[in-house]
C-alpha positions as CSV (number, residue, x, y, z in Angstrom):
1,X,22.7,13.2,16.4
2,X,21.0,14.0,13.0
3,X,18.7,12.5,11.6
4,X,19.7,10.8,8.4
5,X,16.7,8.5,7.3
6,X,12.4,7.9,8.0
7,X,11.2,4.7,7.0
8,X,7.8,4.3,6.8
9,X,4.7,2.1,6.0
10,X,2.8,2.8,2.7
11,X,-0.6,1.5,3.8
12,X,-2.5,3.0,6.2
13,X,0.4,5.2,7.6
14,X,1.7,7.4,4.2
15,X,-2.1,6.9,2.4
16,X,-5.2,6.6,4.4
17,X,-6.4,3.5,2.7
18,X,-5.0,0.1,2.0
19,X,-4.1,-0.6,-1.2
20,X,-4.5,-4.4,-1.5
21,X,-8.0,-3.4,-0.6
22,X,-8.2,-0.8,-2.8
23,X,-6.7,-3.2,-5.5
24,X,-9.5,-5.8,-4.7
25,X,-12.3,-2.9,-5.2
26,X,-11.4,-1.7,-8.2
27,X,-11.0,-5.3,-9.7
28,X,-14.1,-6.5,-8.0
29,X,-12.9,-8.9,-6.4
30,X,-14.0,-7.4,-2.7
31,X,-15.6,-10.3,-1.5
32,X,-12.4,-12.8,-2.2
33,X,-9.6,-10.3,-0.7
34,X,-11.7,-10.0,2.3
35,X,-12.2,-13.8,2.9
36,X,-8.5,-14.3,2.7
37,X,-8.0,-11.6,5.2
38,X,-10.5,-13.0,7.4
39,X,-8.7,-16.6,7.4
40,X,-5.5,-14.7,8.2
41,X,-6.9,-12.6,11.0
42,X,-8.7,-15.1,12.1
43,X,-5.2,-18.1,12.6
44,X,-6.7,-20.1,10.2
45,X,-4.0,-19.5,7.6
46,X,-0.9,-17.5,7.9
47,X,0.5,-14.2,6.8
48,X,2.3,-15.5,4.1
49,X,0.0,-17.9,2.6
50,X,-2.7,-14.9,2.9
51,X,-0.1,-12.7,1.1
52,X,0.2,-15.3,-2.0
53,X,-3.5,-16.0,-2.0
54,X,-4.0,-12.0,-2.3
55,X,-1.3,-12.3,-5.4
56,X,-2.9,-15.1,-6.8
57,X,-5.8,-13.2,-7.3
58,X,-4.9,-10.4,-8.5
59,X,-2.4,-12.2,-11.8
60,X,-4.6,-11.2,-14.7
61,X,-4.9,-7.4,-13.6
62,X,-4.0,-5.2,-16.1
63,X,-1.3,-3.0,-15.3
64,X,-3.6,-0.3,-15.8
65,X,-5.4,-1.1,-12.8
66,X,-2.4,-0.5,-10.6
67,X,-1.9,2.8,-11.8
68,X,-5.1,3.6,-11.2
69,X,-5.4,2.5,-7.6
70,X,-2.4,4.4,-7.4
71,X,-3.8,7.3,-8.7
72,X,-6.6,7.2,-6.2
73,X,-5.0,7.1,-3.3
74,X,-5.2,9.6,-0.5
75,X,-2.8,11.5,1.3
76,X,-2.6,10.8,5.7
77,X,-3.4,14.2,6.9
78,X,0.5,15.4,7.7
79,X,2.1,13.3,4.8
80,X,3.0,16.3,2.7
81,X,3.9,18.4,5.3
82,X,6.3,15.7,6.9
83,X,7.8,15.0,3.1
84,X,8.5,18.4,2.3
85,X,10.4,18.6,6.3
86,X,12.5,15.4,5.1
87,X,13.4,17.4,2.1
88,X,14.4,20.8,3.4
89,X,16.0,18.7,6.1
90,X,18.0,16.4,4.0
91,X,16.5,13.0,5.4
92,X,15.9,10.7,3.1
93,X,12.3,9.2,3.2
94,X,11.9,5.4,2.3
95,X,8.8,3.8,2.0
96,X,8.3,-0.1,2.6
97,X,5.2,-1.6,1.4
98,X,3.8,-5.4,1.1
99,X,1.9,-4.2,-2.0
100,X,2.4,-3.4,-5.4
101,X,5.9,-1.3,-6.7
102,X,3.4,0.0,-9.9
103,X,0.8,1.8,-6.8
104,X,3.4,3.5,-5.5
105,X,5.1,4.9,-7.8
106,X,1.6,5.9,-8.9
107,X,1.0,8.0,-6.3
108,X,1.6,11.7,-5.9
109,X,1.7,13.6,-2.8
């Protein structure tokens, strides 16, 4: 059997960093992101509320700020060596992320 497809996560597995986080520093808004995370990790709220408090806060970002995030992002040691395998292998390579659709297709391996 071939494979066909790699799905993978964004955060923390394709790029070193988070990019929520990442998101939050750049904005300034470190100390806010982290308290929701804190609730969330902590049971206090769950992982959906945490994820619409996170979005919440981030509404009046300019879409600049995504692309820049994007932009700064680092590469997981191994992530371009196992994206240019996928491509000389034919497997297709699809990433799933919680975050933002503007960050990722800001970033370049």
């Amino acid at each position: 059997m071939s494979i066909k497809l790699l799905a993978m996560d964004f955060d923390s597995t394709l790029v070193i960093e988070e990019s929520l986080n990442e998101l939050a520093s750049y904005l300034r808004l470190d100390s806010n992101i982290s308290s929701i995370t804190e609730q969330a990790m902590a049971g206090k709220i769950d992982f959906t509320t945490s994820m619409n408090l996170k979005v919440k806060s981030f509404k009046d970002a300019p879409s600049e700020a995504l692309t820049a995030v994007g932009n700064r992002l680092t590469a997981s040691p191994g992530a371009n060596e196992l994206i240019d395998f996928c491509k000389l292998s034919n497997i297709r390579l699809s990433i799933i992320s919680g975050g933002f659709i503007q960050i990722l297709d800001a970033f370049s391996l």
